[in-house]
Each structure stands twice: as structure tokens, then as C-alpha cells.
TIZAGU-540700 format. One line per field, with one value per residue (C-alpha): x, y, z; residue number from 1. Coordinates in steps of 0.5 Angstrom, whole numbers, plus 500, padded with zeros to 3 digits. Layout:
px	(X;...)
py	(Y;...)
pz	(Z;...)
k	(NUM;...)
This chain:
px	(563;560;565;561;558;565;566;561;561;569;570;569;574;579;578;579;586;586;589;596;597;591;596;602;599;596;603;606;601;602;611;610;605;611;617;612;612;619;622;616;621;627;626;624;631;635;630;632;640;639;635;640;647;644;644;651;657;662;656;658;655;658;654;648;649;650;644;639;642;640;633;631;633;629;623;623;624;617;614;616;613;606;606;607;601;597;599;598;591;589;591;588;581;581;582;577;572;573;573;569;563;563;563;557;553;554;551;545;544;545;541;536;535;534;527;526;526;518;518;520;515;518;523;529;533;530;535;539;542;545;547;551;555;555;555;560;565;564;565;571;575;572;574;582;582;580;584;591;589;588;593;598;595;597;605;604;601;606;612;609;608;615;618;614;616;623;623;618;622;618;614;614;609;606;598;597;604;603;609;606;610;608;613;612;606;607;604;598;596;596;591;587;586;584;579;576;575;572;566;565;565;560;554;555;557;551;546;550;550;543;542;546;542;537;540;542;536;532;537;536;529;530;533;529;523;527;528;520;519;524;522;514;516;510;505;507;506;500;496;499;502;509;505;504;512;514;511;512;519;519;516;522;527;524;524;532;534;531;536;541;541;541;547;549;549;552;558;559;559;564;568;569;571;576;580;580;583;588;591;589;593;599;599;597;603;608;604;605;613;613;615;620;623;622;625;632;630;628;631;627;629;625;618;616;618;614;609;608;609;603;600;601;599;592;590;590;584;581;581;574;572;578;575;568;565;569;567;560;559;562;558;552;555;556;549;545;550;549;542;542;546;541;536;540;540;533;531;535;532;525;528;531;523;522;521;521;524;526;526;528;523;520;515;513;509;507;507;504;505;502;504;501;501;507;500;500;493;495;494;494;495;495;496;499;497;501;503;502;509;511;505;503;499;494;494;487;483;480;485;489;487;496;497;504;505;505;511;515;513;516;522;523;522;517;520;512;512;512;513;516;516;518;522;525;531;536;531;536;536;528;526;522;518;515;510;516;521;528;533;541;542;546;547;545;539;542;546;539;536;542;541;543;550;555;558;559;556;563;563;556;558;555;549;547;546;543;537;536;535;530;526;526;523;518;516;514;519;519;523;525;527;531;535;538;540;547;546;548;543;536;532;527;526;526;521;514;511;508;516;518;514;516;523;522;519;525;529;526;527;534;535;530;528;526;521;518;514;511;507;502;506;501;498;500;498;492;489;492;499;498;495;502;506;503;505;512;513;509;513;520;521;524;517;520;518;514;510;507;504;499;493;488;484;477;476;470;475;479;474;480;481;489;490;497;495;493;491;487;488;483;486;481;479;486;487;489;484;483;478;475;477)
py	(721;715;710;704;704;702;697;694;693;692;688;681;683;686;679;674;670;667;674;676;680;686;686;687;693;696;695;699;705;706;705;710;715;715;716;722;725;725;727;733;735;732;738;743;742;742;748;752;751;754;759;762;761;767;771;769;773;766;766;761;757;750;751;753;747;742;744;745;737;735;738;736;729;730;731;727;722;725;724;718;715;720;716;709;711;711;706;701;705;703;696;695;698;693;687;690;691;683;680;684;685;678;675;681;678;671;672;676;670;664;668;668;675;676;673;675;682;681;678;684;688;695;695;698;699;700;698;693;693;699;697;692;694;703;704;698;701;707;705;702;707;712;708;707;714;716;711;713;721;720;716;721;727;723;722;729;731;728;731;738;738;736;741;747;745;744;751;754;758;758;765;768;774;778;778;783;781;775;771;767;762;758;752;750;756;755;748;749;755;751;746;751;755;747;747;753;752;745;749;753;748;743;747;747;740;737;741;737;730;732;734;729;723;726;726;718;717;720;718;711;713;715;709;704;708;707;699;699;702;697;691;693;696;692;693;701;701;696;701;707;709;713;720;717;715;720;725;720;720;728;728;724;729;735;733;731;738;741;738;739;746;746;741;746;752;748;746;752;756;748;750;757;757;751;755;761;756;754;760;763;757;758;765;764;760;766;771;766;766;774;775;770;773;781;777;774;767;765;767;770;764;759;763;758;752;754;757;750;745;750;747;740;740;744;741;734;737;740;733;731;738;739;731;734;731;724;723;725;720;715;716;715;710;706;707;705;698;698;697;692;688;689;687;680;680;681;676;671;672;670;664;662;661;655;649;645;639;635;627;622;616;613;618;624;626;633;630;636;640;648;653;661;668;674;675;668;666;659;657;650;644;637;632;627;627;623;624;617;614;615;619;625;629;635;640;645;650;657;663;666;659;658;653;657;658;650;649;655;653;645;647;652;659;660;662;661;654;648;641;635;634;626;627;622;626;631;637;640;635;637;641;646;650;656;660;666;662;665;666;668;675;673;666;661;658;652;656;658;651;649;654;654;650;653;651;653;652;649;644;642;634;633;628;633;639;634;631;639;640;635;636;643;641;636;642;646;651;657;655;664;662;656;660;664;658;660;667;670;674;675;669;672;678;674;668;669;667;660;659;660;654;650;651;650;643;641;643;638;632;634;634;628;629;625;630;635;641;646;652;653;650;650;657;661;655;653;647;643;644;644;637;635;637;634;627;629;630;623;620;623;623;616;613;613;620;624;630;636;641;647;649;653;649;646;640;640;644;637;631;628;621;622;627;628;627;621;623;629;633;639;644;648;650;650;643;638;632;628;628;623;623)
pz	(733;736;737;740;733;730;735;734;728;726;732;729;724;729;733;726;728;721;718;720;714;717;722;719;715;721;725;719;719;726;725;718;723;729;724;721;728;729;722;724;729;725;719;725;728;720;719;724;723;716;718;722;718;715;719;722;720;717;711;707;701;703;710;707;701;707;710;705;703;710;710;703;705;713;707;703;708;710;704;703;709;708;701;704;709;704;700;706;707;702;702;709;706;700;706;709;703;701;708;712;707;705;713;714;707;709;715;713;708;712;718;714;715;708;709;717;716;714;721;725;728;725;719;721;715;709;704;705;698;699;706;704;698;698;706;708;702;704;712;711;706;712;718;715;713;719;724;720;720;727;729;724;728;735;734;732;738;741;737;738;745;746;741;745;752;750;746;753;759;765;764;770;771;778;780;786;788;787;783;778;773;768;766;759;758;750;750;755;751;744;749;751;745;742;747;746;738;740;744;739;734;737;737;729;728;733;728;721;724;725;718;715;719;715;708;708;710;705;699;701;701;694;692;695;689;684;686;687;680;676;680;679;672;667;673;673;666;665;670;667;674;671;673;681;681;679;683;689;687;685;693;696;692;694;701;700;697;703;707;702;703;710;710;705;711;716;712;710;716;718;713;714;721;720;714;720;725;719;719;726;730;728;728;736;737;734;739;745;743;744;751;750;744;748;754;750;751;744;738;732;727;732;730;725;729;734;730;727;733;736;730;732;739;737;731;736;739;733;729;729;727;722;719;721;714;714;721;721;715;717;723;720;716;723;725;719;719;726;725;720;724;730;726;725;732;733;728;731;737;734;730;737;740;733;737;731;731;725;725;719;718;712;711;711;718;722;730;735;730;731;726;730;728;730;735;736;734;732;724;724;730;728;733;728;719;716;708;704;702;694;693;691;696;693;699;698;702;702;700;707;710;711;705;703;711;712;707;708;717;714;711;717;714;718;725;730;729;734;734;730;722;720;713;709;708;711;711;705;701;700;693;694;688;691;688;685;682;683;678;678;676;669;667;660;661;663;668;670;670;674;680;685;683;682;675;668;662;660;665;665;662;655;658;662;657;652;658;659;651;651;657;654;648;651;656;649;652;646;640;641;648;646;641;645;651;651;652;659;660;667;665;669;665;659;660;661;667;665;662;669;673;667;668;676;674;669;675;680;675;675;682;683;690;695;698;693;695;691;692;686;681;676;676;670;666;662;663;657;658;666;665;659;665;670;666;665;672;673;668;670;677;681;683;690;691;696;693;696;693;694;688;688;682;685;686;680;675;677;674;669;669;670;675;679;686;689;695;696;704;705;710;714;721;722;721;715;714;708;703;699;691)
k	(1;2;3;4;5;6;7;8;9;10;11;12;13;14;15;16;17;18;19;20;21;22;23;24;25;26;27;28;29;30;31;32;33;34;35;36;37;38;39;40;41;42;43;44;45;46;47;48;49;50;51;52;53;54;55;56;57;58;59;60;61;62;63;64;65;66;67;68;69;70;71;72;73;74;75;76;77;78;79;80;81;82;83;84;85;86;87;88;89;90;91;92;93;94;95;96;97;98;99;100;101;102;103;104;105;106;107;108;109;110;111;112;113;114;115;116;117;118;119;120;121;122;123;124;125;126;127;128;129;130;131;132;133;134;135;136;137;138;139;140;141;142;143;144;145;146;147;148;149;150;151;152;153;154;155;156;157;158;159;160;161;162;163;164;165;166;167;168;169;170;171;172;173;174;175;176;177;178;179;180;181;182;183;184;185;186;187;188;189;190;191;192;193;194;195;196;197;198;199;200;201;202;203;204;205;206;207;208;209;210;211;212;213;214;215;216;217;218;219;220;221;222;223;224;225;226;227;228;229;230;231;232;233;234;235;236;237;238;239;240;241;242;243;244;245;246;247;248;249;250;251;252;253;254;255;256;257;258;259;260;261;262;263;264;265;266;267;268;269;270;271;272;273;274;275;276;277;278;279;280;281;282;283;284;285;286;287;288;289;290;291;292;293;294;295;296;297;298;299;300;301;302;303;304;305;306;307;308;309;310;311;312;313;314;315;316;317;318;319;320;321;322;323;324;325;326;327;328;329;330;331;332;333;334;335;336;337;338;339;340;341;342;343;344;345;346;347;348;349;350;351;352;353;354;355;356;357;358;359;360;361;362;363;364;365;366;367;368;369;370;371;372;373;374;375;376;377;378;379;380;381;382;383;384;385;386;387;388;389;390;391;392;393;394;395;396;397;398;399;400;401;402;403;404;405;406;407;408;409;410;411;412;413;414;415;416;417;418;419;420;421;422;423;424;425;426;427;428;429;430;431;432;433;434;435;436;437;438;439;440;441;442;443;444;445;446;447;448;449;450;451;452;453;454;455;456;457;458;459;460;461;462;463;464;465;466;467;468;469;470;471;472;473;474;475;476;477;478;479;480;481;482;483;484;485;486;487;488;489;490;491;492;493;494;495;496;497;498;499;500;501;502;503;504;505;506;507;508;509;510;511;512;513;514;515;516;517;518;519;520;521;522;523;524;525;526;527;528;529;530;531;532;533;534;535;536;537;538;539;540;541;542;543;544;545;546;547;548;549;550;551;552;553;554;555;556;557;558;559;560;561;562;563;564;565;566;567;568;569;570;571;572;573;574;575;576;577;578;579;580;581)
């Protein structure tokens, strides 16, 4: 296993001071692991005396009762701590899930990493969803797991070396006249043995890891077509395409079944090899107590103790093979997170190299301002534009010329960017309507309408809901849809695309900016309700508000005597001029 991917991933956590309580319980598991050990070789010790009141000649039922009661007892304590282990596992797991999970989203949310992936030269994960949610689940049952296997199998180490020494007399023997003692040779052998069942091994885990590695990245392949087939759903059935999806997604699965099968191979020989270690080690152990038993130093009645002390100390050196499974899954699991939070990293680097700088001022202004390329071809340089004070700016030019790229490089999505942008208010105080209107997963529609604040139908204040209700009406949102406004529900499935732009404006005259910015506001509209919601928005937004906004529309399509903008700006080889009306 990889341990620096581990580290790296679950060092933050370990280093958060503000949580004692993962402390307390990981303090407990290490406490139950050391209390196993030594019931281990506390019922070995009861064990052996109950084995050998049988054979002495005073037998009687009182003794073996008494020592039938202390050992049940030395059990029970046994199980006790096995079942509190688990218990405390458990909890830790689930801290880990709510903490751990929850820093590692926030950072990918507020990182912008969610949006800066698209700028990195080579994707490296391709499914963050599931990073985010299986993976870290998975990941953090595997690492508690497996920390308290491991924890559990070194006090047993421990216990076992200890409980072989004291039962191993110095084994002295003669090589070409040459005496040889051996102190302590049970424990040694049990150590040698482990070893030599690691080489074996090795040579079959490195071929699993592999194919292992393989299976999650297909599986996450096979899930990123399914998302692409419900993301693209009408498209797919508009250019009837199931036959190509399916047999992409036929292709992917065919592919994971391959590798299936030799994961399948390999974990069977794992498998098998491990259940003759199970039964083969502690038949070892008896053999290494042989010439101890011939020699009169060992009674037979330790044979078992020795058999399962050998068991112990072996089974240390075995644990990664003996959790082969778990181990290389959490491996994998760390790798691919460990890459997800490269790609963090990676992003953040580029995001370092924006040299904007925001300003507050009166009006809205770009000062030395280039917008380039990843390749650094530059898009825009504007030594000093200036946007009219409470007014209303028309931003056109040539499709690709980097309209969207000039609202997303002024509200700093767009990471190549350089110089300084005047704004009238703190940058998040801007509304941004963007070209894809984002909706919350379930919610009412005037939840929807309210994104991204977080409150509830039932703590919406009345005056609120009843400006929604009419605004609603006057933007001729469908009495269908209207009908249904207090149903939780994912109003982007529901509402036509027209619908969506008309609940984004509703959105913005909620808010009442100061600044506002919209990407093609009006594009899945037809000129007549395009040309109602331009006055709405007129009407009821505060008369001190800045309006920047992006449309395709040419400028002979645009000949009414009321139009919305009042200033008109071209954007063209790779700069902003203004145009004549």
C-alpha cells in the first residue's frame, strides 16, 4: 500500500485541533487493541491450566468448574473489547465521513476547482462525483478498518513474541562440530516463515493492484456515460442516439468484464494461498515445538498455546497479504483522491498567476486590462474603457470573439487575466445571469427563485412570496408551472428554457444589484416577449443600476424605438469600442 497517499490525504484532519472527541476515540481503539493482546495471552495462560488438570491424578470437578469460570470470563473480556473496537471504529468512521468529506468539498467549491478543472492541460479525475461521495466513503471505512486491524495485529505481535520466548528453551544443536544455540528459536522461525510467505505473495498482489487500478478507472468510466446520457437526455432522443450510447456504454462494460475476470483469477489464487496460510501457520508452530516436546522442556498441553502465539507473530508479517483486498482498495481509493486534490493544487497555481486587481469607484471601468489565452494569445487589451454610470450597456461581436470570457475574466472566473476592474460594489455583491441558469437539485420555485439563499418556503416573509406571485404573472410564467410553485421538485427539468431566462431576470429584481451582468439573457426568447421583459426589467430594477449584458441580436433586428441599452459597445479586434445608436 501506498502510505504517503494516505498521508496526504488524511493529514489535514489528523492536524485540525478543534476536535477532541476523534482523539478520545482513536486513544480507545489503541486502549481496547492493547487490552486484546493481553487477554490473548491471559486466556493462553487459563487455557493451559485447564488443559493440564486433566491429565493430573487429584482430578476434580471443583478445579476444572474454577478454571472453566476464569477462562469463560478471560473471554468474554476478550469479546468485550473486540465488540467495543468495533463500536468505536465505527464512530470514528462516521466523523471522519462528516468532517473529512465536508473540509474536502468546500475546498473544491470555494477553490473554484469545480469550474477550474476545464482549465487544466489533462483532466486527471474524471468523475469527481464520485470521488467526492463513494470514494471518500469507502476510503474512510477502509482507513479506520484497517488502522484498527493493524493496530489489533501489533499488540498481538507483541503478545505472541512474547508468549514464544518465554515457552522457547535455547535449541542447541551441532554443524560440523560446530555447537550452535539458538535462544528464542520459535519466535525467529515464526518470523522467518512470514517472510517467506510475503515473497510468495508480492508476486501475485502486484499483478492485483494493477488490475484493480484498472477496474476503478473503467467503473468510473461507465459512470461518467451514464451522467452524460441523463445530462444530454432530449439531445440523445432528439437525434435518436440510444443505439450510440449503447453501444459505447456496451464497449466500457465489455472492457470492465475483461478485467473482471482477471481480478477474478488473481483474487482466487490471493484467496486460496491465504486459507493454506491460515491453517499451514499454526501447524508450523506445533512442528517447531517438537524437539522441545522430545527434549522434556515443553509440555504437550502447551501445543495449542504455541501453535496460536506462532499464529500471532506470523500473522503481523502477513497483514497486508491477510487484508490484500481492503488494503489495495483503499490504495486505489487514496490515489484517485490524491489526484483530485492534485488537480486542486494544480488549479490553484494557475489561479495564483491572475494578476486582477478590483477597485471601488463610481463606475464601472477596466484599467490596463488583457484578458489571454491558456496559450497566451491575448483576447482582449484595453488600456481604459469605461462603462456609463446607471446605464444600460449592449456588449456585441463576432461569435468566439470572447464576450462570455470578458464577464466571466471581470467577475474572476477567468484565471489569464491581468489588470484592474473599477466596480461599484464588493465584486460578490455583483448579479450575474450566465448563459445556463443553475437551479437547486429540490426546492419550491420560489426556493428556486431565491437560490442561492438558504431558507425555506415557511420562512420566506409573506410580502416576499406575494412580489414573486406577481412577477411571476407579469413575466407570463405558465399558469401549468404556476400551479405547481409549492412543489419540491428540479425546476430545471421542469421549466422550458425561455421560463429559465424569465426566472433568472425575477431573480435579479429580487436582488437589486448594483451592478448587473448577464450572458444572452434573452436568447430562448421570441422578439415580442423579449421586448416585455426588457421593460419589466426597466421598470423594476432601482434606476441607479449598472447593466452589462451580452446578445447576439444585430443591430438591424434592434431598430424599436425603446430598446433596452442605452449605450451600444462592439467588441472586436481584441478590443472594446463604442458604437454610434
Amino acid at each position: 500500500m501506498s502510505l504517503q497517499s494516505v498521508i496526504d490525504i488524511y493529514q489535514p484532519f489528523l492536524r485540525q485541533p478543534s476536535q477532541p472527541l476523534k482523539w478520545l476515540l482513536m486513544a480507545l481503539l489503541v486502549i481496547g487493541n492493547m487490552a486484546q493482546a493481553i487477554l490473548i495471552v491471559v486466556t493462553n495462560v487459563l487455557f493451559n491450566q485447564f488443559f493440564a488438570l486433566l491429565f493430573i491424578s487429584q482430578f476434580s470437578y471443583a478445579l476444572i468448574f474454577e478454571a472453566t469460570f476464569y477462562y469463560l470470563l478471560a473471554v468474554a473480556g476478550y469479546t468485550f473489547t473486540a465488540g467495543m473496537n468495533s463500536y468505536i471504529g465505527d464512530k470514528l468512521s462516521h466523523i471522519l465521513n462528516v468532517t473529512f468529506t465536508n473540509t474536502f468539498f468546500e475546498k473544491w467549491i470555494k477553490s473554484k476547482a469545480y469550474f477550474g478543472s476545464n482549465f487544466l492541460k489533462k483532466r486527471k479525475v474524471i468523475n469527481p462525483a464520485s470521488n467526492l461521495t463513494n470514494d471518500f466513503r469507502e476510503a474512510n471505512r477502509l482507513v479506520v478498518k484497517l488502522g484498527d486491524s493493524f493496530t489489533n495485529a501489533f499488540f498481538a505481535f507483541l503478545a505472541g513474541l512474547y508468549g514464544l520466548w518465554s515457552l522457547s528453551f535455547p535449541l542447541s544443536f551441532s554443524v560440523a562440530s560446530i555447537a550452535i544455540v539458538i535462544p528464542g528459536y520459535m519466535a525467529i522461525g515464526a518470523i522467518v516463515y512470514a517472510i517467506v510467505y510475503n515473497l510468495i505473495v508480492n508476486k501475485i498482489g502486484g499483478s492485483l493492484r494493477k488490475a484493480t487500478e484498472n477496474q476503478h478507472r473503467l467503473i468510473n468510466k461507465l459512470e461518467t456515460q451514464v451522467h452524460h446520457v441523463e445530462k444530454n437526455a432530449e439531445g440523445i432522443e432528439l437525434l435518436h442516439a440510444q443505439n450510440k450510447e449503447i453501444n459505447n456504454f456496451s464497449h466500457k462494460l465489455q472492457k470492465s468484464s475483461i478485467h473482471h475476470a482477471i481480478m477474478a483469477k488473481l483474487q482466487a489464487g490471493l484467496i486460496a494461498f491465504t486459507a493454506l496460510n491460515e491453517h499451514l501457520r499454526f501447524f508450523v508452530g506445533i512442528l517447531f515445538s517438537i524437539p522441545q516436546i522430545l527434549a522434556n522442556k515443553l509440555s504437550i498441553d502447551n501445543l495449542l498455546t504455541v501453535g496460536d502465539y506462532f499464529t500471532r507473530v506470523a500473522s503481523f508479517f502477513t497483514w497486508k497479504h491477510d487484508n490484500y483486498e481492503n488494503v489495495t482498495n483503499l490504495d486505489v481509493l487514496t490515489s484517485k483522491l490524491k489526484l483530485l486534490k492534485d488537480e486542486i493544487a494544480e488549479w490553484e497555481t494557475i489561479q495564483n498567476k491572475n494578476k486582477l486587481e478590483f477597485l471601488k469607484g463610481k463606475n464601472v471601468a477596466l484599467r490596463k486590462f488583457i484578458i489571454r489565452k491558456p496559450d497566451d494569445s491575448i483576447i482582449l487589451h484595453s488600456r481604459q474603457f469605461d462603462f456609463k454610470k446607471s446605464k444600460i450597456t449592449l456588449i456585441q461581436g463576432p461569435s468566439g470573439i470572447g464576450k462570455s470570457t470578458l464577464i466571466r475574466a471581470m467577475t474572476r472566473l477567468w484565471p489569464y487575466v491581468q489588470g484592474q476592474v473599477v466596480l461599484p460594489c464588493e465584486l460578490q455583491d455583483v448579479h450575474v445571469i450566465p448563459q445556463k441558469n443553475v437551479f437547486p437539485i429540490r426546492a419550491t420555485l420560489y426556493e428556486a427563485i431565491l437560490y442561492p439563499q438558504d431558507i425555506k418556503q415557511q420562512n420566506i416573509p409573506e410580502n416576499v412570496i406575494d412580489k414573486i406571485d406577481l412577477l411571476l404573472k407579469k413575466f407570463k410564467i405558465d399558469n401549468g408551472v404556476l400551479a405547481k410553485k409549492e412543489e419540491k421538485r428540479d425546476w430545471s427539468k421542469t421549466l422550458s428554457g425561455g421560463e429559465q431566462q424569465r426566472i433568472a431576470l425575477i431573480r435579479a429584481i429580487l436582488t437589486q444589484p448594483k451592478l448587473l451582468l448577464m450572458d444572452e439573457p434573452f436568447s430562448a426568447l421570441d422578439s415580442t416577449l423579449q421586448k416585455e421583459c426588457e421593460q419589466l426589467l426597466l421598470h423594476h430594477l432601482a434606476k441607479d443600476t449598472t447593466v452589462i449584458y451580452i446578445d447576439h441580436c444585430s443591430k438591424e433586428l434592434r431598430t424599436e424605438k425603446k430598446q433596452l441599452y442605452q449605450d451600444r459597445v462592439v467588441f472586436n479586434h481584441k478590443m472594446l469600442s463604442r458604437s454610434l445608436r
